[in-house]
N, C-alpha and C positions, 0 to 999 in steps of 0.2 A: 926114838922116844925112850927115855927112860925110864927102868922098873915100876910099877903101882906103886905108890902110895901105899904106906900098909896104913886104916886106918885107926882114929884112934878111940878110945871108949864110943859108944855107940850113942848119938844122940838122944835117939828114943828107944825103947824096948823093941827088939825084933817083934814082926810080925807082918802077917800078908795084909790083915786089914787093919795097919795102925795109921791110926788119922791124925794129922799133922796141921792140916789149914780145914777149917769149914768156917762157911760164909752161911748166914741167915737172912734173907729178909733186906739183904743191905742195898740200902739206896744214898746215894752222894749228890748233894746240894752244895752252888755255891751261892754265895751274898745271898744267902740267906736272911729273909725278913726284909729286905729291898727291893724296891721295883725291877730289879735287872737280877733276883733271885733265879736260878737254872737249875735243873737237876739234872747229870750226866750220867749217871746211875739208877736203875729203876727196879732195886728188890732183887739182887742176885742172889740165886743160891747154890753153893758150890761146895765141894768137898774134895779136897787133895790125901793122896795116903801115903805113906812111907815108898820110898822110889818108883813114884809118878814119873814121869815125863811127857810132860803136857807143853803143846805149841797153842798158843795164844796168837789168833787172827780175826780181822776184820779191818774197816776199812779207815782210813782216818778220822780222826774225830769219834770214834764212838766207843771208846771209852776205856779202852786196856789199860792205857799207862794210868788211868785214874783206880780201875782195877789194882793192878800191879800195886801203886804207892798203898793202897790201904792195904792189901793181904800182907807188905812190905811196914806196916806200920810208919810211915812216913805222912801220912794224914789217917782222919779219923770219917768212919762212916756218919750222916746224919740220923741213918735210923738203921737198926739191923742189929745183929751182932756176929763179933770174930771171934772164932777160937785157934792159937796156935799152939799146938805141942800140948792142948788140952786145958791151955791158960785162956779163961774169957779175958778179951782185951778192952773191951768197950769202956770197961770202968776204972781200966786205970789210970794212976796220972801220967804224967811224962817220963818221970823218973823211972818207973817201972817199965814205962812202952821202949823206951832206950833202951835198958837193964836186957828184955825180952829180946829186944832186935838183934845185940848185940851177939849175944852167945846164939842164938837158934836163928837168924836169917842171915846169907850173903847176897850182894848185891854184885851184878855185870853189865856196868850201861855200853850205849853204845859209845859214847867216850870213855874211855879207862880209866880219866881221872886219877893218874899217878901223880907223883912228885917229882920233877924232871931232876931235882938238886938231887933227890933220895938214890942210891943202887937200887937196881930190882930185890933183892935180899930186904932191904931195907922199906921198901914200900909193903911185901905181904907181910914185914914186923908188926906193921902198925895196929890192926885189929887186935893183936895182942898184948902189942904194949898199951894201948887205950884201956884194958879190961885191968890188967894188971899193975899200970903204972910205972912201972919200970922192967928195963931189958934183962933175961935173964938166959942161958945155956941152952933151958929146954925150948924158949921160942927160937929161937937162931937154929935150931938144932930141926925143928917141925917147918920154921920156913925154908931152910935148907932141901929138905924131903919135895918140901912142894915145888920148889923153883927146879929140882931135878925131874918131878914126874910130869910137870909142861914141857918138857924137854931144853931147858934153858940152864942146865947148870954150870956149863963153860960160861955164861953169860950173866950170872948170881951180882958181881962185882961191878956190874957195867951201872951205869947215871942210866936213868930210866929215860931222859931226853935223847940220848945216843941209841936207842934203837928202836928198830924198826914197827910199824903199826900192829902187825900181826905178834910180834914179840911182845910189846905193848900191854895188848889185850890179852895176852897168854901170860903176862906177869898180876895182871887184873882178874883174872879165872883165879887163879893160884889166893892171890888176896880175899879172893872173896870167901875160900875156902878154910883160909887160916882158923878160924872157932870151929870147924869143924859141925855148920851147922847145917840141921836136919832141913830146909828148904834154901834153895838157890833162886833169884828172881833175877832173869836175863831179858833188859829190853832194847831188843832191837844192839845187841854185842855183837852182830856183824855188819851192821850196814854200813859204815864206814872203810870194811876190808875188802879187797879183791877176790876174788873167787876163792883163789888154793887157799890165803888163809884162813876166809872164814870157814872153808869146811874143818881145815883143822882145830878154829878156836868150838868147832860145834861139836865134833870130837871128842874132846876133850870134855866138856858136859854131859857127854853121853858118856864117858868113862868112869868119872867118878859118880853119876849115875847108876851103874852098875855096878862098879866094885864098891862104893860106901852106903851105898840104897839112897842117896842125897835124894831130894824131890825138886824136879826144875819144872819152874815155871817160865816160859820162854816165849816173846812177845816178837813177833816178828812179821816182817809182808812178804818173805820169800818161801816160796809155796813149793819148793823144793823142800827147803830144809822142814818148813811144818809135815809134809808128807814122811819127812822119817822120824817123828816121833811118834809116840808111842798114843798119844791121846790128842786130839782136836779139839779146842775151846775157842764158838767163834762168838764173836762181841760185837753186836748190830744195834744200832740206836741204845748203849746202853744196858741193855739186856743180852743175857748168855743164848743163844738162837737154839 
């Protein structure tokens, strides 16, 4: 593996208790106001802090990934409210929940969701060039850094479709890291991988973890890998147990 990462300006203010994610009161409805209206959520309350390392478990259906999307700002709670990075999100429009996502959350599904035509170099570009608009020295230069500290920098140049799963998903950690932002939400980013490499794509979460204080949130059914994090968030009917 190659050298840390050194990182770069510090997302949030150092500190032991800086809080990054708190959940209030939040419950999540869907068809709402229809007869086949549900609610999958029922009043969570939660609070993540600067280099958490929290494993998200429970059994199917009950309610992580619906979890996840919202602390993830990808949908919106029905009732409750989010604070990220100290920003209430509830009332903003879309424009701004983008804006917010984009600089202070990265995302590691369990597909990788590359670009097969893209290089690996060129897939963790994207968060960058998306913010930016155009390619410039210092992103080439920061996605460089990143595709060497997943240990793939002989492999920077390669079509993302040319290699392998665990490579894959180690080019998708790396992307998801490019804003250099202060929470990571990983669901279920090994269950597609064989043993050795999901330990290494877990690894690697727990590295930058520790050397950037990142905050992961990590949704998984393997009860190994929730046993070496740091915090246990289990999700039963909906509600935090």
């Amino acid at each position: 593996m190659a050298e840390a990462l050194a990182p770069l300006s510090s997302a949030l203010p150092k500190g032991d208790a800086e809080i990054v994610v708190r959940l209030q009161g939040v419950r999540k409805a869907f068809n709402v106001g229809t007869s086949f209206e549900t609610e999958v959520l029922h009043g969570i309350d939660l609070t993540l802090q600067r280099g958490d390392f929290c494993a998200v478990v429970g059994p199917s259906g009950s309610g992580k990934s619906t979890l996840l999307n919202i602390v993830g700002l990808l949908d919106r709670p029905t009732v409750g409210t989010l604070q990220v990075c100290g920003e209430e999100t509830t009332t903003m429009n879309d424009r701004a929940l983008t804006r917010l996502r984009g600089h202070k959350i990265g995302f590691v599904f369990q597909y990788h969701h590359l670009i097969s035509a893209f290089t690996a170099l060129e897939n963790v570009m994207l968060p960058m060039l998306g913010a930016a608009g155009f390619p410039n020295a210092a992103m080439r230069a920061r996605a460089t850094s990143l595709i060497e500290s997943v240990g793939l920098g002989p492999w920077q140049n390669n079509l993302a479709g040319h290699l392998s799963g665990g490579q894959q998903q180690r080019v998708a950690v790396a992307r998801a890291l490019a804003m250099n932002p202060a929470v990571l939400l990983a669901d279920e980013p090994t269950g597609n991988l064989d043993t050795k490499s999901a330990n290494g794509v877990f690894e690697l979460l727990r590295q930058f973890n520790r050397e950037q204080g990142t905050t992961v949130l990590f949704v998984t059914h393997n009860a190994a890998l929730a046993q070496r994090c740091d915090r246990t968030i289990e999700v039963v009917d909906g509600q935090v147990a």
